[in-house]
C-alpha positions as CSV (number, residue, x, y, z in Angstrom):
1,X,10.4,-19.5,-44.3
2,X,8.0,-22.1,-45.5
3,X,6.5,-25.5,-44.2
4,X,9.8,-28.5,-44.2
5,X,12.1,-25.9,-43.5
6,X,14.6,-26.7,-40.8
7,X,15.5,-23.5,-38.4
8,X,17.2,-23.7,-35.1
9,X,14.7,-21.3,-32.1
10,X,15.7,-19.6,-28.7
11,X,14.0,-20.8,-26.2
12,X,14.1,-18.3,-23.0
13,X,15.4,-20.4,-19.7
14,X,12.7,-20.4,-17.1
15,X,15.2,-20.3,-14.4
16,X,16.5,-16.9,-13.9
17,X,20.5,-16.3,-14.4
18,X,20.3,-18.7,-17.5
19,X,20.7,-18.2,-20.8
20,X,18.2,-18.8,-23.5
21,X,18.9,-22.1,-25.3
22,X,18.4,-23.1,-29.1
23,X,16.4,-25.9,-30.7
24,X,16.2,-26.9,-34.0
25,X,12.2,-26.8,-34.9
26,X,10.2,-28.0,-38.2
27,X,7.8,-25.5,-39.9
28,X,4.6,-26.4,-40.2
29,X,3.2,-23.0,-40.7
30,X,5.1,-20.5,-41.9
31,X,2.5,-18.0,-40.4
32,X,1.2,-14.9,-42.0
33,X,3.7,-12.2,-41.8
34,X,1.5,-9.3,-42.8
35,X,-0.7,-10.1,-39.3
36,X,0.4,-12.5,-37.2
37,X,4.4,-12.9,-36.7
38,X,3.8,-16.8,-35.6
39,X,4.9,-20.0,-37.0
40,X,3.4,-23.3,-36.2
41,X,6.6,-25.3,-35.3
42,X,7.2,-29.0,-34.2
43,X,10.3,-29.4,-31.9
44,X,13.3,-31.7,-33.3
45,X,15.4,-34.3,-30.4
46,X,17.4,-36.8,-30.4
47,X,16.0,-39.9,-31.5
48,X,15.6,-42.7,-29.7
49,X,14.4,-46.1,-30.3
50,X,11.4,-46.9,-28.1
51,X,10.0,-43.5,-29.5
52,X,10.5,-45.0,-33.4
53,X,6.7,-47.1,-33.7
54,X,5.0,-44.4,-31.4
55,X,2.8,-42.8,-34.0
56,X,3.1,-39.5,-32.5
57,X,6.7,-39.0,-33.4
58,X,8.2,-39.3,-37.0
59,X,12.3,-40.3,-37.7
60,X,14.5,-39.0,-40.2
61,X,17.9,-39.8,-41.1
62,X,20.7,-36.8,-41.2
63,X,21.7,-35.7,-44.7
64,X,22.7,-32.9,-46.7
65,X,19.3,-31.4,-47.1
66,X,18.2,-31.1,-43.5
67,X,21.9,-29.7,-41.7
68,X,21.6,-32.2,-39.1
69,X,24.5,-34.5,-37.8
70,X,22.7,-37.5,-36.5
71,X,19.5,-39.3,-36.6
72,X,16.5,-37.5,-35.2
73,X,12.8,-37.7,-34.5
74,X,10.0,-35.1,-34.4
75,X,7.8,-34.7,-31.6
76,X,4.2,-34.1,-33.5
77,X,2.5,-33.8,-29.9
78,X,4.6,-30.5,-28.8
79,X,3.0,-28.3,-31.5
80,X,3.8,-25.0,-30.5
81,X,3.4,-20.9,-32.1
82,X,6.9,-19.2,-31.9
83,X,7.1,-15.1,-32.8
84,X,9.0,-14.8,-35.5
85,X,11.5,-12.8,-33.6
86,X,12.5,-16.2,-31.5
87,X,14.1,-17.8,-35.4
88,X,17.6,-17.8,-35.5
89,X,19.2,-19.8,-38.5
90,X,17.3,-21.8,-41.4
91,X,19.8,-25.2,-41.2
92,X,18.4,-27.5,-43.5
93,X,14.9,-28.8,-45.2
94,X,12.7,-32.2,-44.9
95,X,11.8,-34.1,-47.5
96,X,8.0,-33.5,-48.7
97,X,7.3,-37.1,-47.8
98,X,8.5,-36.8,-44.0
99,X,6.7,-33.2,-44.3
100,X,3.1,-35.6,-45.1
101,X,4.4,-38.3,-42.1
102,X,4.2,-35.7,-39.9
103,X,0.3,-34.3,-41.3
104,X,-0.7,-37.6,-40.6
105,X,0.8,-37.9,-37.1
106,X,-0.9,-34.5,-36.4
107,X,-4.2,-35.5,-38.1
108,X,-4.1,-38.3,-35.6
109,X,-3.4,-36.6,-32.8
110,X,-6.3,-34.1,-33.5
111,X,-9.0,-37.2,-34.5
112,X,-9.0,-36.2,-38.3
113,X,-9.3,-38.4,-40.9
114,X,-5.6,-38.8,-43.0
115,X,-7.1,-38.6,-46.4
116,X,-8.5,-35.2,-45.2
117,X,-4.6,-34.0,-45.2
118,X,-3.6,-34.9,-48.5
């Protein structure tokens, strides 16, 4: 597992009597296995045109490399830390220039300076 890599997650239902669903998450951290079982992950959805200029969020186009069938966009502002144990299937990889789009969204998100991410 290592940052760019493309995995699909279960995410436990909150309602009881449902099943646990899976998304398809970016690595951003592939944590440190030796003490902490968590991944800094960015969630994947369906892309959608109003969401394309919102600096927040960075599109890709589906290709061979990242196992996805359609266009899709990457929420930046849903950071989250997933266990390990919640990884199901690595599907695909970005490309290290969508992997720096989304440093940059983040960096803006969190105030810092972009040149400080490269």
């Amino acid at each position: 597992m290592k940052p760019g890599d493309i995995y699909t997650i279960t995410i436990d239902s909150i309602v009881q009597n449902h099943s646990a669903k899976e998304l398809p998450v970016i690595v951003l951290n592939a944590g440190h296995h030796r003490y902490l079982r968590l991944s800094v992950v960015a969630p994947v959805t369906e892309w959608k045109e109003h969401l394309d200029k919102n600096p927040f969020f960075v599109s890709f186009e589906s290709d061979g490399e990242t196992g996805l069938t359609k266009k899709s966009i990457i929420d930046c502002f849903q950071l989250r830390a997933v266990s390990h144990t919640k990884f199901k299937e690595k599907i695909g990889t970005l490309s290290r220039d969508k992997l720096q789009q989304i440093r940059k969204s983040i960096a803006l998100i969190l105030d810092i300076e972009p040149e400080d991410c490269e």
